[in-house]
N, CA, C and O atoms as CSV, one atom per row, in Angstrom:
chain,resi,resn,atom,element,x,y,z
A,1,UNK,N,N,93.978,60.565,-114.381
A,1,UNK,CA,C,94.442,61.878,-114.828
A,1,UNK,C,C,95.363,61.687,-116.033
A,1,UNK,O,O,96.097,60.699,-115.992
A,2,UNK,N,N,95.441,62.585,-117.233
A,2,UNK,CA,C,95.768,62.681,-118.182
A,2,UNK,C,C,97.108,62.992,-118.331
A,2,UNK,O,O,97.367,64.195,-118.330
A,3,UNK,N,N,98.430,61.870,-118.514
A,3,UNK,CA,C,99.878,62.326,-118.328
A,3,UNK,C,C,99.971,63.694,-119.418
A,3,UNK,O,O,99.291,63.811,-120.437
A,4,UNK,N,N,100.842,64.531,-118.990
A,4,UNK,CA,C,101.120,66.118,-119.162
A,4,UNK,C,C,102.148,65.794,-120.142
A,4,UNK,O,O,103.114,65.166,-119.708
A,5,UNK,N,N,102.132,66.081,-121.304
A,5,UNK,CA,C,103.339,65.938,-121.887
A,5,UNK,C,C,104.121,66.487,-122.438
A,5,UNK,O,O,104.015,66.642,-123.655
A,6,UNK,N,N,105.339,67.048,-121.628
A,6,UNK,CA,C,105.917,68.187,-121.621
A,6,UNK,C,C,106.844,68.679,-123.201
A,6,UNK,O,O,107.082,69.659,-123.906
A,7,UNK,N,N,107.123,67.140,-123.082
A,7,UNK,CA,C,108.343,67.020,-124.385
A,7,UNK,C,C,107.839,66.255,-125.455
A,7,UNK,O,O,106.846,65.564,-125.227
A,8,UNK,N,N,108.178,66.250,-126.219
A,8,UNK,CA,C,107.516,65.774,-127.804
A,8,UNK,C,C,108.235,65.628,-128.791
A,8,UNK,O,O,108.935,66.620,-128.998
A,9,UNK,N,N,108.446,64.333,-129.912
A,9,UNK,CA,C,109.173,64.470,-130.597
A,9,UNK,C,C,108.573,63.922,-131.682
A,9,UNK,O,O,108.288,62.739,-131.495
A,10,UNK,N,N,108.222,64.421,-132.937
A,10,UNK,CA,C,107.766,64.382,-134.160
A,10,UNK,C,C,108.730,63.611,-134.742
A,10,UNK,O,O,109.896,64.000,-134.804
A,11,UNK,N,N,108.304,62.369,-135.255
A,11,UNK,CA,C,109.044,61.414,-136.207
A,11,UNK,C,C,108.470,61.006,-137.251
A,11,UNK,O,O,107.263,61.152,-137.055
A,12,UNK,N,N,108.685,60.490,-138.449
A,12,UNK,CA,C,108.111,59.961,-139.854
A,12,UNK,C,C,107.388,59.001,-139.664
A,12,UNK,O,O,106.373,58.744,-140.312
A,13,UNK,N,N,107.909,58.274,-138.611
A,13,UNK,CA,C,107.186,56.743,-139.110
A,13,UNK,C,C,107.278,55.766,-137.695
A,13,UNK,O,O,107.554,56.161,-136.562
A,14,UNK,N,N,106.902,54.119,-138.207
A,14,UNK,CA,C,107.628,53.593,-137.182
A,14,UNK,C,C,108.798,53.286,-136.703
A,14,UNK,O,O,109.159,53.129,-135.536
A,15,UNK,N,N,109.385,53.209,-137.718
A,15,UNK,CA,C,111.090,52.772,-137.465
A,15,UNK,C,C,112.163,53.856,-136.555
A,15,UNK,O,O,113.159,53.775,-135.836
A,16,UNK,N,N,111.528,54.568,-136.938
A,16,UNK,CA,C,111.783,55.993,-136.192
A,16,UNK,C,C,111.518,56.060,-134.662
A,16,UNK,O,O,112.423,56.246,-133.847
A,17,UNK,N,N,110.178,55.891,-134.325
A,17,UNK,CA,C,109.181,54.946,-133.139
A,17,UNK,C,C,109.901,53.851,-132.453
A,17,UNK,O,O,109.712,53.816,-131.237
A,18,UNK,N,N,110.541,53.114,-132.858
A,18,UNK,CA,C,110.987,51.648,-132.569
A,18,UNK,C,C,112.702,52.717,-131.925
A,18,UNK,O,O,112.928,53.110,-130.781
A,19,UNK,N,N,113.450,52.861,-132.996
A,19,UNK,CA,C,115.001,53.293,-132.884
A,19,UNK,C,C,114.980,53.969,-131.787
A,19,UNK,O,O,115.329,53.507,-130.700
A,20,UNK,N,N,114.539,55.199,-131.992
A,20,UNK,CA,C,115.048,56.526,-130.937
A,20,UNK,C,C,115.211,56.375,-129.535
A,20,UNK,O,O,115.994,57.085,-128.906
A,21,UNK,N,N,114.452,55.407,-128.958
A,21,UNK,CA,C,114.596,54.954,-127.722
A,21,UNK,C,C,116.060,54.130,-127.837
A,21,UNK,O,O,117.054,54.531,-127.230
A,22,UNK,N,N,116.069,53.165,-128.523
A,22,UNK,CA,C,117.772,52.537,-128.506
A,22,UNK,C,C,118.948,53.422,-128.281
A,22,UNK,O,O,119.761,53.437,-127.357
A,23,UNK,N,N,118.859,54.031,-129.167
A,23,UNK,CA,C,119.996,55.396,-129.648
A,23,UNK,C,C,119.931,56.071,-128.401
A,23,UNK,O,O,121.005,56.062,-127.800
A,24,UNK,N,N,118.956,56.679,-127.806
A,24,UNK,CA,C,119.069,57.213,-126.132
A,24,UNK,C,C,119.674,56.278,-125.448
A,24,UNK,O,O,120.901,56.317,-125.355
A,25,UNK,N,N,118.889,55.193,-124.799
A,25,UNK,CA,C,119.491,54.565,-124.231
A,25,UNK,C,C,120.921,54.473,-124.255
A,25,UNK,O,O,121.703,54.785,-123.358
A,26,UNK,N,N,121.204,53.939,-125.556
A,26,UNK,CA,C,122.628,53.525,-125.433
A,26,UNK,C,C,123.720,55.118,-125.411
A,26,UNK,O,O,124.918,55.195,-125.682
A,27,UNK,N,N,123.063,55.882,-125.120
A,27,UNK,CA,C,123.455,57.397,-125.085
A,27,UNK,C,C,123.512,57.354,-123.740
A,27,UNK,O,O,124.666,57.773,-123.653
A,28,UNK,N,N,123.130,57.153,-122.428
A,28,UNK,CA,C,122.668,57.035,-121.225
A,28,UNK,C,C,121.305,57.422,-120.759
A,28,UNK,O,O,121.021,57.415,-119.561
A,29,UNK,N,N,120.577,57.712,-121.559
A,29,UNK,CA,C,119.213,58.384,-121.152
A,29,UNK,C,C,118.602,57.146,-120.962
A,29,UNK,O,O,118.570,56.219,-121.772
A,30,UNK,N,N,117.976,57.196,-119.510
A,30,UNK,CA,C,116.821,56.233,-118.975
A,30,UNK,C,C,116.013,56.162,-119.875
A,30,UNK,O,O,115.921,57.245,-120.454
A,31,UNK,N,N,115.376,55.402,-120.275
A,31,UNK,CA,C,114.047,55.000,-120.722
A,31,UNK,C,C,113.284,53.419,-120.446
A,31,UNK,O,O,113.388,52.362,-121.069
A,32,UNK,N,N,112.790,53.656,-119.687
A,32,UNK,CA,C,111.849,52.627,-118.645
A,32,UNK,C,C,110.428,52.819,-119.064
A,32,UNK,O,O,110.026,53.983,-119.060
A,33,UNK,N,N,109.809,52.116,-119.334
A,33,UNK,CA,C,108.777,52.092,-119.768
A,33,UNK,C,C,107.759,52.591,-119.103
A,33,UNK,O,O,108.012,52.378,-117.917
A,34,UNK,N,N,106.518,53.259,-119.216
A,34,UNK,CA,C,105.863,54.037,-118.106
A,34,UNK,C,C,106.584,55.340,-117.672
A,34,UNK,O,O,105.859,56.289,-117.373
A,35,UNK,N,N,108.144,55.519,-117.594
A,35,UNK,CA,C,108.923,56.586,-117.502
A,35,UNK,C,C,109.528,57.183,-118.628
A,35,UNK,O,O,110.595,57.764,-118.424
A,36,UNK,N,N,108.930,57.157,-120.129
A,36,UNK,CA,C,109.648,57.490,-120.746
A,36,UNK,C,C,109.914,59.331,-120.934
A,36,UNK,O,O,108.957,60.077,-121.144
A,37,UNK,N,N,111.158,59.777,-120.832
A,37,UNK,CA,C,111.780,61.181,-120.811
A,37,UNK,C,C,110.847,61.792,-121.678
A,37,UNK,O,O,110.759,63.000,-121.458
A,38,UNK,N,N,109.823,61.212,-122.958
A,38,UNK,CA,C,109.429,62.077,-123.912
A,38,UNK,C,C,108.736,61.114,-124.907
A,38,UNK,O,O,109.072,60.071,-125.468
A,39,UNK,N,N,107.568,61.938,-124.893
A,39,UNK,CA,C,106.696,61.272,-126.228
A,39,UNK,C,C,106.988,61.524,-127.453
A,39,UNK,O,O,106.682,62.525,-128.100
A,40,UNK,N,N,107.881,60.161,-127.945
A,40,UNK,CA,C,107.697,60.204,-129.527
A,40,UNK,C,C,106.283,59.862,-130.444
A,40,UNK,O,O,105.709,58.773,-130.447
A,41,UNK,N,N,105.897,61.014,-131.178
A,41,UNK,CA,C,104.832,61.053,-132.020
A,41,UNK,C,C,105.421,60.309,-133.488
A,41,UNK,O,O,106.431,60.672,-134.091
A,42,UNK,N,N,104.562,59.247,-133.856
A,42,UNK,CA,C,104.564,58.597,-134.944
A,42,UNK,C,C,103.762,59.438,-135.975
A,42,UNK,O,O,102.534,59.379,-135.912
A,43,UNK,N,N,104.221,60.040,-136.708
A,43,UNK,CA,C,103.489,61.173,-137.803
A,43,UNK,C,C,102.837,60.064,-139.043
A,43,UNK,O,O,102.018,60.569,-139.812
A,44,UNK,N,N,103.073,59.069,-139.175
A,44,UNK,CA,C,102.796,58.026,-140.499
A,44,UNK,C,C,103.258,58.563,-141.604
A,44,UNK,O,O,102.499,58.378,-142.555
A,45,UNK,N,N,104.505,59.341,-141.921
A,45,UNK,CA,C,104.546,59.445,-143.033
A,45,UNK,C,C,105.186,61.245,-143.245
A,45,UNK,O,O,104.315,62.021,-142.853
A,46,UNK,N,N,106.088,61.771,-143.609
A,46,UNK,CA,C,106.621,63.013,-143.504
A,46,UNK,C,C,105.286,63.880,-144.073
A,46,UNK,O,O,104.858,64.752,-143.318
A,47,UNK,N,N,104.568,63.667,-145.454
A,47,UNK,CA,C,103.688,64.402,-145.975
A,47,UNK,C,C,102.908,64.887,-144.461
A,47,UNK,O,O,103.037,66.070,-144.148
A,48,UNK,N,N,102.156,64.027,-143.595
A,48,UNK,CA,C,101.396,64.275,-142.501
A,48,UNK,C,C,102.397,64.905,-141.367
A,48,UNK,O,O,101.754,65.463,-140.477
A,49,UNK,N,N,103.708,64.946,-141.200
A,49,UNK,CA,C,104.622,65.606,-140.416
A,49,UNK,C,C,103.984,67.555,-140.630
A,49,UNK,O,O,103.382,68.341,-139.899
A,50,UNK,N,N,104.608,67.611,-142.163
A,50,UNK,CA,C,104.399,68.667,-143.220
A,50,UNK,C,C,103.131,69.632,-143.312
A,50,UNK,O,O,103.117,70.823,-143.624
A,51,UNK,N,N,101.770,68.561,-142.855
A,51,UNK,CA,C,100.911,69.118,-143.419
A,51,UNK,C,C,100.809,70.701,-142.840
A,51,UNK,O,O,101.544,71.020,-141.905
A,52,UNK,N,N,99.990,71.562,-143.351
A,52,UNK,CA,C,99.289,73.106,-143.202
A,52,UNK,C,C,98.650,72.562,-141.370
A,52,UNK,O,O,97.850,71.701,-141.003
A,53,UNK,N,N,99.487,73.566,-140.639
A,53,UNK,CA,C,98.696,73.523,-139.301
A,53,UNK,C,C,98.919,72.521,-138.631
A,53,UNK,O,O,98.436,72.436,-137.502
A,54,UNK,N,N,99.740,71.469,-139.184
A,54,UNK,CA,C,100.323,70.347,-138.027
A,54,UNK,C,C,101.028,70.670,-136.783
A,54,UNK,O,O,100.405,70.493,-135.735
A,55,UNK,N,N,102.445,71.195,-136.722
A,55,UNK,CA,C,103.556,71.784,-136.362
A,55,UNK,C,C,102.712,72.526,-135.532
A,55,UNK,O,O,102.624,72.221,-134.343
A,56,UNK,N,N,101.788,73.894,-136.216
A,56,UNK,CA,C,100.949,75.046,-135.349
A,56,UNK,C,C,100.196,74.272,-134.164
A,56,UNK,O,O,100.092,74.660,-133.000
A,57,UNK,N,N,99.736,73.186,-134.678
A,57,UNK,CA,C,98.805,72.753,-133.870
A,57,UNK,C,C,99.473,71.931,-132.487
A,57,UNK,O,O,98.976,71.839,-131.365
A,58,UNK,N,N,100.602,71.451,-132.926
A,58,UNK,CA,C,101.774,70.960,-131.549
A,58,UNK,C,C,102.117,71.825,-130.520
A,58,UNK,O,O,102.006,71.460,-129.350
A,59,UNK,N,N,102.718,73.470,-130.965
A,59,UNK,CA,C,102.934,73.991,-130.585
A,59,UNK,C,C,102.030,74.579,-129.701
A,59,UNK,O,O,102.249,74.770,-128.505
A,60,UNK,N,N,101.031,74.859,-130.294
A,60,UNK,CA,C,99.676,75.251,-128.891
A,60,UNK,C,C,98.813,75.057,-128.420
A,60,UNK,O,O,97.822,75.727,-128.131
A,61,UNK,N,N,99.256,73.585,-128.220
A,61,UNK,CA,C,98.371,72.572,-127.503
A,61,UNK,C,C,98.599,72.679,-125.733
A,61,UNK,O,O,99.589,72.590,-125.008
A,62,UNK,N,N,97.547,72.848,-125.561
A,62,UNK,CA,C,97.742,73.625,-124.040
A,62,UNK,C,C,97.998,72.486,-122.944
A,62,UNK,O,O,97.081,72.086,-122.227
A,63,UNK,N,N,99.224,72.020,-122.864
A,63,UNK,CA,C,99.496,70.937,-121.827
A,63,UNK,C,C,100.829,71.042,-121.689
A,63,UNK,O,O,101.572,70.075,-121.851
A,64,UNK,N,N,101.313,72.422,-121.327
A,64,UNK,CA,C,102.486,71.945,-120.735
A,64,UNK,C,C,103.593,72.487,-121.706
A,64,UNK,O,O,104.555,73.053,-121.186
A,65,UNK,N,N,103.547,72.378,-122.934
A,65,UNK,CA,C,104.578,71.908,-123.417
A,65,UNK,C,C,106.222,72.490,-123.363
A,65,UNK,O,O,106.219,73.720,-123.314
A,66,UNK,N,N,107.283,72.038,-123.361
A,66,UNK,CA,C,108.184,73.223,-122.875
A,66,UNK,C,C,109.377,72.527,-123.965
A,66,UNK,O,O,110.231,73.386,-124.185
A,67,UNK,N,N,109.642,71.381,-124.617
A,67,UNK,CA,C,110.527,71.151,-125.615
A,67,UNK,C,C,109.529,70.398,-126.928
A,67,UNK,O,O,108.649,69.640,-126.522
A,68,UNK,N,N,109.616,70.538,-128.038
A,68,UNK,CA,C,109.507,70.085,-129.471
A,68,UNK,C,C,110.527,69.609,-130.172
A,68,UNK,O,O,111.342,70.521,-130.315
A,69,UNK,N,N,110.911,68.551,-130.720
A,69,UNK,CA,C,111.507,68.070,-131.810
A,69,UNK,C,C,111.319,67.456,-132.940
A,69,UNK,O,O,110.544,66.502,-132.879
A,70,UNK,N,N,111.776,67.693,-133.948
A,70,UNK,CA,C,111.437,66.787,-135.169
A,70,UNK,C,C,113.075,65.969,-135.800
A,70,UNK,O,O,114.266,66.268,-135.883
A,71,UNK,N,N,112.207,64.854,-136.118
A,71,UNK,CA,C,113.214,64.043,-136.957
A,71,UNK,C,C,112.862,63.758,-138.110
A,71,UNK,O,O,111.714,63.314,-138.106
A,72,UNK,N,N,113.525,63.827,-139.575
A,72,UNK,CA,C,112.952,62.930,-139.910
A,72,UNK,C,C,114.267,62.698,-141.327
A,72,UNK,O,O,115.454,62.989,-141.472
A,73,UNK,N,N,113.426,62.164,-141.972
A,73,UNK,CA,C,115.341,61.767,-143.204
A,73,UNK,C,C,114.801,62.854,-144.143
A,73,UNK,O,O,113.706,63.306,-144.479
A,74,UNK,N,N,116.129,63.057,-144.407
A,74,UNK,CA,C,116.312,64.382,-146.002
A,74,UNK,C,C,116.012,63.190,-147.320
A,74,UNK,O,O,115.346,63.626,-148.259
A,75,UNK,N,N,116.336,62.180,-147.378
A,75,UNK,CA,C,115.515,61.615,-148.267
A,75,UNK,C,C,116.761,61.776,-149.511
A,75,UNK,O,O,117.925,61.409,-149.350
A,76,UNK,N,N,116.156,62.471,-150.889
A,76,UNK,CA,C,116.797,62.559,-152.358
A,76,UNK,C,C,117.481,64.019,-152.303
A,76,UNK,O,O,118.623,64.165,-152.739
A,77,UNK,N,N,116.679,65.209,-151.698
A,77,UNK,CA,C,116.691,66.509,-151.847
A,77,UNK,C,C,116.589,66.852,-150.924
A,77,UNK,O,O,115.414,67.116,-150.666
A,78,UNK,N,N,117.782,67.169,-149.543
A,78,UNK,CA,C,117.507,67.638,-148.017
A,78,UNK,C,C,117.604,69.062,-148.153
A,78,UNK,O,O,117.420,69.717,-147.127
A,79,UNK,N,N,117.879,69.721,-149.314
A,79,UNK,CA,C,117.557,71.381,-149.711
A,79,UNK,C,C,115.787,71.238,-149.706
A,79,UNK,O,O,115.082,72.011,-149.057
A,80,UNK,N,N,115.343,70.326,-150.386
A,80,UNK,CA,C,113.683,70.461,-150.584
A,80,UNK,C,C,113.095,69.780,-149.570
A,80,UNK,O,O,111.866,69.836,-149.551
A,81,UNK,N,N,113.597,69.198,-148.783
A,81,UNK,CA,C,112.788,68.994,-147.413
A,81,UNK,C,C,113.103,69.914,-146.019
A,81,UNK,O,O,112.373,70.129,-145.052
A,82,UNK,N,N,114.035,70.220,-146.216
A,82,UNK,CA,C,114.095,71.261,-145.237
A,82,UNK,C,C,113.110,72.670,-145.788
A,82,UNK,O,O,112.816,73.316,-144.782
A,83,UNK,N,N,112.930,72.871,-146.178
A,83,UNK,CA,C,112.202,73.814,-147.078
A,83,UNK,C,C,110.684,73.358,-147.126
A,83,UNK,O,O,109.624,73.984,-147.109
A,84,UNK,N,N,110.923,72.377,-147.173
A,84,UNK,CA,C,108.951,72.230,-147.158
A,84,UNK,C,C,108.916,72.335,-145.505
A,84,UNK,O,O,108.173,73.207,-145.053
A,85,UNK,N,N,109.801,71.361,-144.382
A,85,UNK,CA,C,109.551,71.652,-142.947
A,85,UNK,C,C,109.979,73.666,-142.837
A,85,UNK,O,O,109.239,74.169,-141.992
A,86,UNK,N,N,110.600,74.353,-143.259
A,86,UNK,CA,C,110.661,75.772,-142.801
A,86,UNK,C,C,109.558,76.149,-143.332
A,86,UNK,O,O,109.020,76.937,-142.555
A,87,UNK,N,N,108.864,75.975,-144.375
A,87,UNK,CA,C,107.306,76.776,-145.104
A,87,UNK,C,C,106.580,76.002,-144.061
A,87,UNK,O,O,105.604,76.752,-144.026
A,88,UNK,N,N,106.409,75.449,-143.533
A,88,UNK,CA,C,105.208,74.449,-142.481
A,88,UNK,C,C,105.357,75.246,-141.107
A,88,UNK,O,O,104.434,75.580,-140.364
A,89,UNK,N,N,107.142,75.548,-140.879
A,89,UNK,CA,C,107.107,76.169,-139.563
A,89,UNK,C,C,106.825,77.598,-139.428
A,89,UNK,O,O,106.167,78.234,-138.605
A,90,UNK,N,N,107.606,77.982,-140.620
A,90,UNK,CA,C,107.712,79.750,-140.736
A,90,UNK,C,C,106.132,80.888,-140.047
A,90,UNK,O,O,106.085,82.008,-139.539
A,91,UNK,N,N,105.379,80.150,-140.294
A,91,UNK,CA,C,103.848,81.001,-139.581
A,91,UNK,C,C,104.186,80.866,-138.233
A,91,UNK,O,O,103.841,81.928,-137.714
A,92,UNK,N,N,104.599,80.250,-137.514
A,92,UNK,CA,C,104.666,80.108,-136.228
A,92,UNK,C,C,106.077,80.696,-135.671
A,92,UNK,O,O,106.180,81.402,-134.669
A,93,UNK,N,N,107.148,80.269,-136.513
A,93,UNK,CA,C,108.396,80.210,-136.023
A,93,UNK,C,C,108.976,81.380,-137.376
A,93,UNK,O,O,109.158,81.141,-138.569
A,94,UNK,N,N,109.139,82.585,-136.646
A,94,UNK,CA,C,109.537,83.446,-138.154
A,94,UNK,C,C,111.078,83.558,-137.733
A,94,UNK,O,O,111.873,83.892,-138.612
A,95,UNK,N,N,111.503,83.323,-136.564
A,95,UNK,CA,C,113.435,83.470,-137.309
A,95,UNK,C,C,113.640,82.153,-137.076
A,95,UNK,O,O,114.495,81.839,-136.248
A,96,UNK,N,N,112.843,81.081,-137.809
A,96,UNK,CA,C,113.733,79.893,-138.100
A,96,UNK,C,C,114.855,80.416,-139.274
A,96,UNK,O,O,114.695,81.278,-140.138
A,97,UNK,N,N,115.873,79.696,-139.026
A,97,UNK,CA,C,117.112,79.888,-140.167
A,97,UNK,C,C,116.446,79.328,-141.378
A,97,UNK,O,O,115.835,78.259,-141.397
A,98,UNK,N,N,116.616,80.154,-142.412
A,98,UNK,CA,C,116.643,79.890,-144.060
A,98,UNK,C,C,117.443,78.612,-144.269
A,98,UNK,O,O,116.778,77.809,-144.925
A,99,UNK,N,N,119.004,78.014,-143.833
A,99,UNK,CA,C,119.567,77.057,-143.847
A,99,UNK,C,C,119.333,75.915,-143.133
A,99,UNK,O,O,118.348,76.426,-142.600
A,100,UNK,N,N,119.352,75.181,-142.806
A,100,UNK,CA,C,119.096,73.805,-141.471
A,100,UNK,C,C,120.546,73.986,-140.632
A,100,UNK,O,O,121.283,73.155,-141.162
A,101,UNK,N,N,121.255,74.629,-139.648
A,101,UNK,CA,C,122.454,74.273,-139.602
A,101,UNK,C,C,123.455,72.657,-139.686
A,101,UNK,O,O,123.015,71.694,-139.058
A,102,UNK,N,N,124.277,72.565,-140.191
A,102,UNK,CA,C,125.259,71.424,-140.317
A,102,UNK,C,C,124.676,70.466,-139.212
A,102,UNK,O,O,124.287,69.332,-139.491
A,103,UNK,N,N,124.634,71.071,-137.750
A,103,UNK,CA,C,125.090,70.678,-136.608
A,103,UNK,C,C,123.597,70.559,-136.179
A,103,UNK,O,O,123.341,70.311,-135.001
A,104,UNK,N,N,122.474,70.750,-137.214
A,104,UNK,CA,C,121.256,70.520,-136.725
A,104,UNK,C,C,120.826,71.998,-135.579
A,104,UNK,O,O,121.605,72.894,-135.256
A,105,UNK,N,N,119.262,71.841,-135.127
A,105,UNK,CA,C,118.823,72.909,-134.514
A,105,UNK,C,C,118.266,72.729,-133.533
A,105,UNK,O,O,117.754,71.671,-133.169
A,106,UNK,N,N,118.292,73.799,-132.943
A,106,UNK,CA,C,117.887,73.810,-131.250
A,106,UNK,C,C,117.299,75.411,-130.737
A,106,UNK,O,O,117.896,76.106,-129.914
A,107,UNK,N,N,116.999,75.501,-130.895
A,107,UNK,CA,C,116.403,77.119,-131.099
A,107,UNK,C,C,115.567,77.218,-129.584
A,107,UNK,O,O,115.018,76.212,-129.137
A,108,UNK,N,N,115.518,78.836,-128.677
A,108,UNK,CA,C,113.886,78.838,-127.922
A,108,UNK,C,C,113.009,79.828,-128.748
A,108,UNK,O,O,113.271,80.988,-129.066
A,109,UNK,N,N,112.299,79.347,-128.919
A,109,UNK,CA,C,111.049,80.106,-129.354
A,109,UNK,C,C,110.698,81.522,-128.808
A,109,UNK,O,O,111.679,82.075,-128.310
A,110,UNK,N,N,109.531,82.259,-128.775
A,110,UNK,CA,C,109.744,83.192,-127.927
A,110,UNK,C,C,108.524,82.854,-126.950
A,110,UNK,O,O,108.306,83.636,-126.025
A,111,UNK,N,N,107.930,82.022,-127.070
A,111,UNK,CA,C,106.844,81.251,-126.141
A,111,UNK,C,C,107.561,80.424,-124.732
A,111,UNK,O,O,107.065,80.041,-123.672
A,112,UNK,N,N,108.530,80.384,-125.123
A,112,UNK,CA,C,110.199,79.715,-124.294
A,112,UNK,C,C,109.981,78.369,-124.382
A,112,UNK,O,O,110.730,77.668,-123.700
A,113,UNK,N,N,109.008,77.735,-125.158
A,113,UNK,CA,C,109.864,76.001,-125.959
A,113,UNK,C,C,110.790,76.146,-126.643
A,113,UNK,O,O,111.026,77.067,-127.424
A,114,UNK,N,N,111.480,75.106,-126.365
A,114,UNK,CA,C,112.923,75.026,-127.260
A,114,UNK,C,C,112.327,73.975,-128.396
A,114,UNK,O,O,111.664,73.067,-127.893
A,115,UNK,N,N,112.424,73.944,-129.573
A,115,UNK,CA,C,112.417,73.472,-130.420
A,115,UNK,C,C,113.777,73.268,-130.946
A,115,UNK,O,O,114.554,74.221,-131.012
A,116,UNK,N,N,114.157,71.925,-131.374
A,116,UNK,CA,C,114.817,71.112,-132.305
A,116,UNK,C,C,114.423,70.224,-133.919
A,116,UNK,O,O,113.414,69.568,-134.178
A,117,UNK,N,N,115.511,70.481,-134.715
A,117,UNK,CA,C,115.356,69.880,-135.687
A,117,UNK,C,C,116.916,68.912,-135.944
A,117,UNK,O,O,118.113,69.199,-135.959
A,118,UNK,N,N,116.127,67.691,-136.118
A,118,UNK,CA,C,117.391,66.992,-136.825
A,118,UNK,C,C,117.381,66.019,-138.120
A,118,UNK,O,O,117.330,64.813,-137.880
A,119,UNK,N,N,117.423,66.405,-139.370
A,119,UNK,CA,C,117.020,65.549,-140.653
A,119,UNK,C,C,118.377,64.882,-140.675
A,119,UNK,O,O,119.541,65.273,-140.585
A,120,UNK,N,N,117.565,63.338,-140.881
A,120,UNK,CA,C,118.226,61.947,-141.274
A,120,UNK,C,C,119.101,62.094,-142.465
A,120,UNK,O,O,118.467,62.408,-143.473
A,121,UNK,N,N,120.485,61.941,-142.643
A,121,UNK,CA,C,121.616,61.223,-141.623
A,121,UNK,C,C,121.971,62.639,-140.881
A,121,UNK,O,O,121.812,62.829,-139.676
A,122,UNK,N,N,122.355,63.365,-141.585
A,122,UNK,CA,C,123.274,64.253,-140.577
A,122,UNK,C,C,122.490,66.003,-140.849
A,122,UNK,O,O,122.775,66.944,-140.108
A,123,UNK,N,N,121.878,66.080,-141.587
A,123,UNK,CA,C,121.502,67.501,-141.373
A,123,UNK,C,C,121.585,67.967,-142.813
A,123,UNK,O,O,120.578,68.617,-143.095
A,124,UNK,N,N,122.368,67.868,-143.739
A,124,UNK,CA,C,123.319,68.222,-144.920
A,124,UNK,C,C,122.949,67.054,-145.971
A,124,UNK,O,O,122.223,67.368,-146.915
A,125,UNK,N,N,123.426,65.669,-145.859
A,125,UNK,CA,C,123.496,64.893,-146.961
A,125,UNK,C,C,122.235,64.322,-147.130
A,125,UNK,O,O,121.333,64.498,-146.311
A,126,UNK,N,N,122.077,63.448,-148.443
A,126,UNK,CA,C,120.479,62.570,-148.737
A,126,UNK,C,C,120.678,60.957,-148.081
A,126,UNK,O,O,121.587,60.132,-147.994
A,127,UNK,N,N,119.877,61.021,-147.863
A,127,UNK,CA,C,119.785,59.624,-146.751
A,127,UNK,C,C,118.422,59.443,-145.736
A,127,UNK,O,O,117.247,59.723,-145.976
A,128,UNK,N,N,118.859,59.036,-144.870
A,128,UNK,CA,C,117.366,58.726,-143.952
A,128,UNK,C,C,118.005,57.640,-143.077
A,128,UNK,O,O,119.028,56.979,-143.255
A,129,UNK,N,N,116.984,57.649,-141.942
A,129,UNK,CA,C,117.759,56.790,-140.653
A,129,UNK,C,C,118.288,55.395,-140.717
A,129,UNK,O,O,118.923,54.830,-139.827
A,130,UNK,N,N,117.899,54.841,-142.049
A,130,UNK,CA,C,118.655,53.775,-142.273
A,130,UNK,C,C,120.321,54.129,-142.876
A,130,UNK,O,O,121.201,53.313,-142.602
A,131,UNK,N,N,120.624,55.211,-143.587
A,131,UNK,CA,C,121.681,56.019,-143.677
A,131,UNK,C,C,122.400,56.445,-142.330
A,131,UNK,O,O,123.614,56.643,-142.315
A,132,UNK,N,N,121.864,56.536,-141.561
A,132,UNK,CA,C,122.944,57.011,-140.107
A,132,UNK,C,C,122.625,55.939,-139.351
A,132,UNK,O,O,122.570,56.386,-138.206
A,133,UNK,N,N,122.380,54.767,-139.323
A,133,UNK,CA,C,122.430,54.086,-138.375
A,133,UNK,C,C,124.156,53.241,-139.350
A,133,UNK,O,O,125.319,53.191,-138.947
A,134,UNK,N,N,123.612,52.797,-140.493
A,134,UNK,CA,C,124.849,52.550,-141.598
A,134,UNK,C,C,126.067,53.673,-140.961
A,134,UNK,O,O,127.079,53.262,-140.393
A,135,UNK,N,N,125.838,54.774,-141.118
A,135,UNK,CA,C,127.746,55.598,-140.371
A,135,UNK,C,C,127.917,55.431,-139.307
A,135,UNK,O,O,128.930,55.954,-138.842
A,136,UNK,N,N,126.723,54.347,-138.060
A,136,UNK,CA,C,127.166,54.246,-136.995
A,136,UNK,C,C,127.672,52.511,-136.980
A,136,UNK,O,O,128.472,52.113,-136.133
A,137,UNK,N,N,127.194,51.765,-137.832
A,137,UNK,CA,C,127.901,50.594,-137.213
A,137,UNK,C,C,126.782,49.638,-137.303
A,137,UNK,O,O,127.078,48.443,-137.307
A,138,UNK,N,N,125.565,49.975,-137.375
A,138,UNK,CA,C,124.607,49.257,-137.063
A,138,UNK,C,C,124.054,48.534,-138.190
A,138,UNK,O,O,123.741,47.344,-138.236
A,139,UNK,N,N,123.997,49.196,-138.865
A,139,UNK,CA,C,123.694,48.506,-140.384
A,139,UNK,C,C,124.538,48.364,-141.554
A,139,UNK,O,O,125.436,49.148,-141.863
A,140,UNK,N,N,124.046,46.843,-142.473
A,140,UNK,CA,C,124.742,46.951,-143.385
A,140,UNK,C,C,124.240,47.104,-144.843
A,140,UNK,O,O,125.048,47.214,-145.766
């Protein structure tokens, strides 16, 4: 039988793939292999995160789903990537905020998934997860 997968989390790449489990963990969240809390999706690449009907197509995929998240880094221009992810979501999700908040997003839908967004380092500045792992200690 086909595991149900309730929770989902849209990431750029692998490194993204590899980390997020650490960063939980060392957060306290179990992650045991075979038990993991949530499937992180390896997107290969933000353009394929982005594409027309990606996002749509997560959202109503009939298995369950009851949380969505995305990660991914703001990069040079986190005004122009948040903006290409709100034009990708906006057909589906029409009171996403025009802004990304500071503090990142967490929204319920009206389908009642909660969707989250959190762009690499903090929401606001240009960077990417090698940038917030650097304000945590981890990198140099």
């Amino acid at each position: 039988m086909p595991k149900i997968e309730t929770k989902k989390l849209l990431v750029e790449g692998a490194e993204e793939l590899r980390v997020i489990p650490q960063l939980m963990a060392a957060n306290g969240v179990t992650w045991n292999r075979g038990e993991e809390p949530l499937n992180i999706i390896n997107c290969d690449g933000v353009e394929n995160l982005l594409k027309p009907k990606y996002i749509s197509t997560q959202l109503k995929t009939p298995n369950g789903l009851t949380h969505l998240g995305i990660i991914m880094d703001a990069d040079e221009e986190p005004d122009n990537r948040w903006k290409s992810l709100y034009n990708a979501c906006l057909p589906n999700i029409p009171s996403l905020p025009q802004n990304l908040p500071a503090e990142g997003l967490i929204m319920t839908l009206e389908s009642g998934i909660k969707f989250g967004v959190w762009m690499m380092p903090d929401n606001q500045s240009r960077g990417m997860l090698e940038t917030f792992l650097a304000y945590l200690g981890f990198a140099e």
